[in-house]
PLY file of the C-alpha trace (Angstrom):
ply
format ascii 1.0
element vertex 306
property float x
property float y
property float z
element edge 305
property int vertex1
property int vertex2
end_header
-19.12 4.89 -10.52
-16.70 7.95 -11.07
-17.84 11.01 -12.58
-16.68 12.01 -15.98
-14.37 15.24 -15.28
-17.08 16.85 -18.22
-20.25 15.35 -16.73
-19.76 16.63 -12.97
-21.17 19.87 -11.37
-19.07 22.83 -12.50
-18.15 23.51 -8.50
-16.34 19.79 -8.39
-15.15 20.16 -12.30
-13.11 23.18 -10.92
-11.95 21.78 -7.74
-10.97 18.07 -9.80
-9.43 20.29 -12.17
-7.05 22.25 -9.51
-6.14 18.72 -7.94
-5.15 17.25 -11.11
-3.05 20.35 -12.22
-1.18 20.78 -8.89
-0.47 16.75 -8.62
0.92 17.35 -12.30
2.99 20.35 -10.83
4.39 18.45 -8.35
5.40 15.42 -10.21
7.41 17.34 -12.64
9.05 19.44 -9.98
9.58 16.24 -7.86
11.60 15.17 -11.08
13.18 18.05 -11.84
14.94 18.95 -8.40
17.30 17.23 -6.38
15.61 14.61 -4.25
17.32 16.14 -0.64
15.20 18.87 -2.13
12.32 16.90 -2.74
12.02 14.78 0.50
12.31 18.51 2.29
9.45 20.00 0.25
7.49 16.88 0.52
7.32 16.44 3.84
6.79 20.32 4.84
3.57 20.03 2.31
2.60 16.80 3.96
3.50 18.25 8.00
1.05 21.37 6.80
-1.94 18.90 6.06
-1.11 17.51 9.86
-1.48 21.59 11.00
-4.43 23.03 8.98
-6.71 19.49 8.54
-8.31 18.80 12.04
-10.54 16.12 11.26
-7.82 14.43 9.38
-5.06 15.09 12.47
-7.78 13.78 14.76
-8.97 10.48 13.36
-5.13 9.98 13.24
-4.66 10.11 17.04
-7.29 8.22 17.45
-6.39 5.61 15.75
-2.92 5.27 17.33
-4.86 5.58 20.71
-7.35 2.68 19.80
-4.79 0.33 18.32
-1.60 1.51 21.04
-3.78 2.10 24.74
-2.00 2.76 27.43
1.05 1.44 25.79
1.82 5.14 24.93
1.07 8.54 26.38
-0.86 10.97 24.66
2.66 13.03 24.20
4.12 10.04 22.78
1.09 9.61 20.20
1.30 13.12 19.35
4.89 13.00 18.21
4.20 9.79 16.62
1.50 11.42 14.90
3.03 14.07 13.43
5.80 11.72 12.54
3.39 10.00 10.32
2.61 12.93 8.25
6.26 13.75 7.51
7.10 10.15 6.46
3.86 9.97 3.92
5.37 13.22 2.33
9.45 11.70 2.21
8.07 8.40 1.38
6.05 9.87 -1.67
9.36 10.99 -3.44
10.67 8.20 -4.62
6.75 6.72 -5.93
6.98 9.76 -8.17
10.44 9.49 -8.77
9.83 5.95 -10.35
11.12 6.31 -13.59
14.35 7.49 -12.93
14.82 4.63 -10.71
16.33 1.74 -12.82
17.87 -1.49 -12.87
21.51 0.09 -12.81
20.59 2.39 -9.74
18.05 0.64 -7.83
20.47 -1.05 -5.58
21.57 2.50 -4.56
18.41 3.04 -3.08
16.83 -0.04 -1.64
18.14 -3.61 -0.01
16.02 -6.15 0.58
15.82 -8.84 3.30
14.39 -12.42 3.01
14.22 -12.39 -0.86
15.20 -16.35 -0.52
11.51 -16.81 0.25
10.28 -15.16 -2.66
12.45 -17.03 -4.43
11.62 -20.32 -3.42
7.88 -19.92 -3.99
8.39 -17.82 -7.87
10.25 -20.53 -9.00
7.44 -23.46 -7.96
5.99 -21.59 -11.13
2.31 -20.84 -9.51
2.79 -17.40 -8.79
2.94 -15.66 -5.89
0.33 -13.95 -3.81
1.89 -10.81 -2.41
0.40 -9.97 0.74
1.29 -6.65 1.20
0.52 -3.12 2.87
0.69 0.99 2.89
3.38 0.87 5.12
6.52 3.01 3.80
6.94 3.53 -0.05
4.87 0.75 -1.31
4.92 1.92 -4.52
8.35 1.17 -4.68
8.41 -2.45 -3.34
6.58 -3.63 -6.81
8.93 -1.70 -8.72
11.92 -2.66 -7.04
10.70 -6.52 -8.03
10.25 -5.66 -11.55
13.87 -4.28 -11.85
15.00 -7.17 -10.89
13.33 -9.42 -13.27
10.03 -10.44 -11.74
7.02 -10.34 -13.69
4.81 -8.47 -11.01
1.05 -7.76 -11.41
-0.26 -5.05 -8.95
-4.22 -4.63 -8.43
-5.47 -1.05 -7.50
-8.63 0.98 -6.70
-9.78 3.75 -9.82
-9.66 7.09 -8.49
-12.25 9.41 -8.49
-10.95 11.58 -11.55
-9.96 9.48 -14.72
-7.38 12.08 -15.67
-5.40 11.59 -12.05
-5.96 7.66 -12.43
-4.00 7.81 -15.73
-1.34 10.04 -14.69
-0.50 7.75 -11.21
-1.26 4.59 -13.70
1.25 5.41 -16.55
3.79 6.46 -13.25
3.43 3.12 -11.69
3.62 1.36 -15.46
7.25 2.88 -16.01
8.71 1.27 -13.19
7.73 -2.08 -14.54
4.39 -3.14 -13.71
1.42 -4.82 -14.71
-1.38 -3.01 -13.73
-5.17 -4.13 -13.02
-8.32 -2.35 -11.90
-9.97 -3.47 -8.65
-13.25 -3.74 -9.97
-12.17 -6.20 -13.01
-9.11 -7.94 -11.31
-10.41 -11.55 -10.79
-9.96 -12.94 -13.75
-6.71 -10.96 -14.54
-5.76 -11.43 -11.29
-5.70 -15.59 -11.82
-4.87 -15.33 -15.04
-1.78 -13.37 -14.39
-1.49 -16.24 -11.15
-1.10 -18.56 -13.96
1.57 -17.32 -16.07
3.28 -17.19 -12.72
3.37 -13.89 -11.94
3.68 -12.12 -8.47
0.56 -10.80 -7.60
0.78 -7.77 -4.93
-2.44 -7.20 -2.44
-2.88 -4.49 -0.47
-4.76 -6.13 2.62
-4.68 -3.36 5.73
-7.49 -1.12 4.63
-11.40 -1.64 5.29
-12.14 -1.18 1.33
-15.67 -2.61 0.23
-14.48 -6.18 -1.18
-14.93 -9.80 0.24
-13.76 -9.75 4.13
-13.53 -11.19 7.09
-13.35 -9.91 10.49
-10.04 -11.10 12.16
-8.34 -9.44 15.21
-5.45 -6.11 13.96
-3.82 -4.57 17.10
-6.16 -6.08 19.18
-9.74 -5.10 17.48
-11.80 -6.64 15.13
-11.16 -5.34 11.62
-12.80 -6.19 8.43
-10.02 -7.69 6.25
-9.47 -9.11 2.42
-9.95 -12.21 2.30
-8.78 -12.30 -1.52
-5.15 -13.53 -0.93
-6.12 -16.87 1.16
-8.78 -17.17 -1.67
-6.46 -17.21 -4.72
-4.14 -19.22 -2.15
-6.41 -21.69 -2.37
-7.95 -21.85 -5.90
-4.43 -22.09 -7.24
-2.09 -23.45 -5.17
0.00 -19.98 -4.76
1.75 -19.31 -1.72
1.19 -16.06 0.22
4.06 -14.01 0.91
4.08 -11.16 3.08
6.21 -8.12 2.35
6.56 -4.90 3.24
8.84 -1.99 2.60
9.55 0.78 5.27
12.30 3.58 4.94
15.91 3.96 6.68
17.41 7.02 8.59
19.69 7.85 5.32
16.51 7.69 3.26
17.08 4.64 1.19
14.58 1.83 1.75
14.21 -1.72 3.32
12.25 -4.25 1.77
10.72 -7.50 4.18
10.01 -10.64 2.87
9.05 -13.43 5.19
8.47 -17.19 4.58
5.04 -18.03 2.68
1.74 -18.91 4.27
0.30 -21.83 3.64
-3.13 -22.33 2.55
-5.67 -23.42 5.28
-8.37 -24.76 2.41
-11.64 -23.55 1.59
-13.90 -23.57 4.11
-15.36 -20.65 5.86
-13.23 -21.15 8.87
-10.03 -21.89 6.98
-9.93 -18.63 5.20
-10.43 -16.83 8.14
-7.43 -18.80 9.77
-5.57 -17.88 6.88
-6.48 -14.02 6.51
-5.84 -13.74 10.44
-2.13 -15.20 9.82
-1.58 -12.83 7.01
-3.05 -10.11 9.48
-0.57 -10.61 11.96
2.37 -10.52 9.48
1.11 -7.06 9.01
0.27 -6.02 12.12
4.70 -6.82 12.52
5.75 -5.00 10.29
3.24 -1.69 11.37
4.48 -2.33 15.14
8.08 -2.00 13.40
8.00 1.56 12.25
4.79 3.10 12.91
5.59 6.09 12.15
5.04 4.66 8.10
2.03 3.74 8.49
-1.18 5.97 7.05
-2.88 6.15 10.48
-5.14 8.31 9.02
-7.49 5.71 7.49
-10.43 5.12 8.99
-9.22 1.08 9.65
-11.55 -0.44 11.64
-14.83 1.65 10.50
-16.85 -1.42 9.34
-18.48 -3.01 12.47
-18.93 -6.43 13.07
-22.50 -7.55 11.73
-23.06 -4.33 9.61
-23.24 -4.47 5.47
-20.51 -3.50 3.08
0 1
1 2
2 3
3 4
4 5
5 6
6 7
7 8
8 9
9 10
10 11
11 12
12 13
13 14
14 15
15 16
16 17
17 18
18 19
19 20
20 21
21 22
22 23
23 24
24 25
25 26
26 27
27 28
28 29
29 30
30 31
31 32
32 33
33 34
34 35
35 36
36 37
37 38
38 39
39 40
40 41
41 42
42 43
43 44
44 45
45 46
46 47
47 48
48 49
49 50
50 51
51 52
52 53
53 54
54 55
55 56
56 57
57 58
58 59
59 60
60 61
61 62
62 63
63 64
64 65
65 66
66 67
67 68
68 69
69 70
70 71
71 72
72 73
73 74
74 75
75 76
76 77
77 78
78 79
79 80
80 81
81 82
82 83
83 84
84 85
85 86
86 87
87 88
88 89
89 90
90 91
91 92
92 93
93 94
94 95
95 96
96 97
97 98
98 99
99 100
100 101
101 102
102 103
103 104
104 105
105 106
106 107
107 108
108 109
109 110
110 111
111 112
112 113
113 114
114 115
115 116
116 117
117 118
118 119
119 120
120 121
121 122
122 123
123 124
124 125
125 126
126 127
127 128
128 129
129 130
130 131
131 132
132 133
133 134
134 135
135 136
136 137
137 138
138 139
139 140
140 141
141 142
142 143
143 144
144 145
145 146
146 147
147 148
148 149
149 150
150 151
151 152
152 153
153 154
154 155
155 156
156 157
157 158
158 159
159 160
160 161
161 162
162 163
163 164
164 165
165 166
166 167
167 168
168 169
169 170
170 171
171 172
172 173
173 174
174 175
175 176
176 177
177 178
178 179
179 180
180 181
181 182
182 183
183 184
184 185
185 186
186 187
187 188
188 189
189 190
190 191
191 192
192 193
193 194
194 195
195 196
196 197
197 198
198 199
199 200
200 201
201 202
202 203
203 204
204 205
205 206
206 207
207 208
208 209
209 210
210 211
211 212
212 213
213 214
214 215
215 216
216 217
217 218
218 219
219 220
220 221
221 222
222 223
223 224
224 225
225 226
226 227
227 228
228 229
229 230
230 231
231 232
232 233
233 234
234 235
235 236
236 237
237 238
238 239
239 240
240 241
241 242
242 243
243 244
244 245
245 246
246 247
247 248
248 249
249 250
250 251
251 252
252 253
253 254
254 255
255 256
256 257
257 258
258 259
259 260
260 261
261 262
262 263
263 264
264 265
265 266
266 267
267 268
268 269
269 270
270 271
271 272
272 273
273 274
274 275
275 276
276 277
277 278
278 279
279 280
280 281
281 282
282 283
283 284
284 285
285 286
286 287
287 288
288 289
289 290
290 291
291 292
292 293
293 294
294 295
295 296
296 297
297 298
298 299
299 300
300 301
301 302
302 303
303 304
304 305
């Protein structure tokens, strides 16, 4: 459970209390400067967290090492690595840039490929699993959706401070969409399935919810197994997406065909979550460089608890 911003220890109150005030800093400069500016700034602030936070810098390289091998040198990881920093910091512009990004101007900014698919399975009027991931700006991909007249329902984790989880919530709620916490989202989650929404899952990150172990650049990584669940219980189709962004800084959004449902047993969900996986896993090998290496992806070991 998070800690009331009043109720912690006065050390963490202070430090909660700095984070909060600089993210609220930020956002309003992010808005108020040109964004050539604000993809500059962004990414020297994020390139200085790849300098001055070892442990952070390190798991990184690791983690390109364990899922690349010998498939790159330990140059080549390096430079990808510090690639990966200064993408998180230009892709974060345009998440908290979201409201100025409309239905007039979002075509300005982002194309998408595939969108047939998604339109074949919205329109079967069951709603659509998203299977999705934090490649690029995902924050965008749901809002580019919404603008375009899809009811979209996103589900995400509660951060640790209730004032920053407000601030990011009412930023993703302007561009659009519906919003649910992780810890309450099943019921939302099908009931918004049922008014035939598009339901976006974030499923590359080893988070402490139902999983399955299924093979992600070559190792065994706990994964959601939500999406082939509501897949099943519904009759959805799963659709994997992704976003990444281009050389000119506007964004391409991936949609590729559905997934069908494998059924319910134990073995068919894992079937299911592994062919989701490996949609992932494509679009990560595609620009790598997007991807938040830094995560700690395949921490949970096979036959230890959540």
């Amino acid at each position: 459970m998070n800690q009331s911003p009043t109720t912690s220890p006065l050390p963490k109150r202070l430090k909660n209390t700095l984070i909060y005030q600089g993210v609220r800093i930020l956002i309003a400069l992010i808005n108020r400067i040109p964004r050539r500016l604000a993809l500059s700034l962004c990414e020297a602030l994020a390139f200085m967290t790849y300098l001055f936070a070892p442990g952070t810098r390190r798991l990184t390289l690791d983690n390109l090492a364990l899922a690349f091998g010998s498939q790159m040198t330990v140059r080549e990881r390096k430079r990808l690595g510090r690639q990966v920093f200064r993408n998180l910091g230009r892709n974060a512009v345009d998440a908290i840039r979201l409201p100025k990004i409309t239905a007039d101007n979002v075509d300005d900014l982002v194309q998408a490929e595939g969108i047939v698919y998604l339109d074949e399975a919205y329109k079967m009027g069951k709603g659509v699993v998203a299977a999705g991931c934090h490649l690029g700006n995902f924050e965008l991909l749901g809002c580019y959706l919404a603008l375009k007249g899809y009811e979209v329902t996103v589900v995400t984790a509660t951060l640790y401070d209730p004032r920053l989880d407000t601030l990011l919530r009412n930023n993703r709620m302007k561009g659009g969409l519906h919003i649910e916490k992780r810890e309450y989202a099943t019921s939302a989650v099908l009931r918004a399935l049922r008014r035939g929404h598009i339901v976006g899952l974030l499923i590359d990150q080893d988070t402490r919810v139902p999983g399955t172990f299924v093979q992600f650049f070559g190792q065994p990584a706990h994964t959601p197994v939500g999406p082939a669940i509501l897949a099943d219980r519904t009759g959805a189709p799963i659709v994997p997406m992704a976003i990444h962004r281009l050389s000119d800084d506007t964004h391409q959004i991936t949609i590729r065909p559905p997934i069908p449902s494998s059924g319910h047993s134990k073995e068919a969900i894992h079937k299911t979550t592994q062919a989701y996986t490996r949609e992932i896993e494509q679009f990560i090998r595609q620009t790598p460089g997007q991807w938040p290496w830094m995560h700690d992806r395949w921490k949970t070991k096979e036959g230890s608890e959540q």
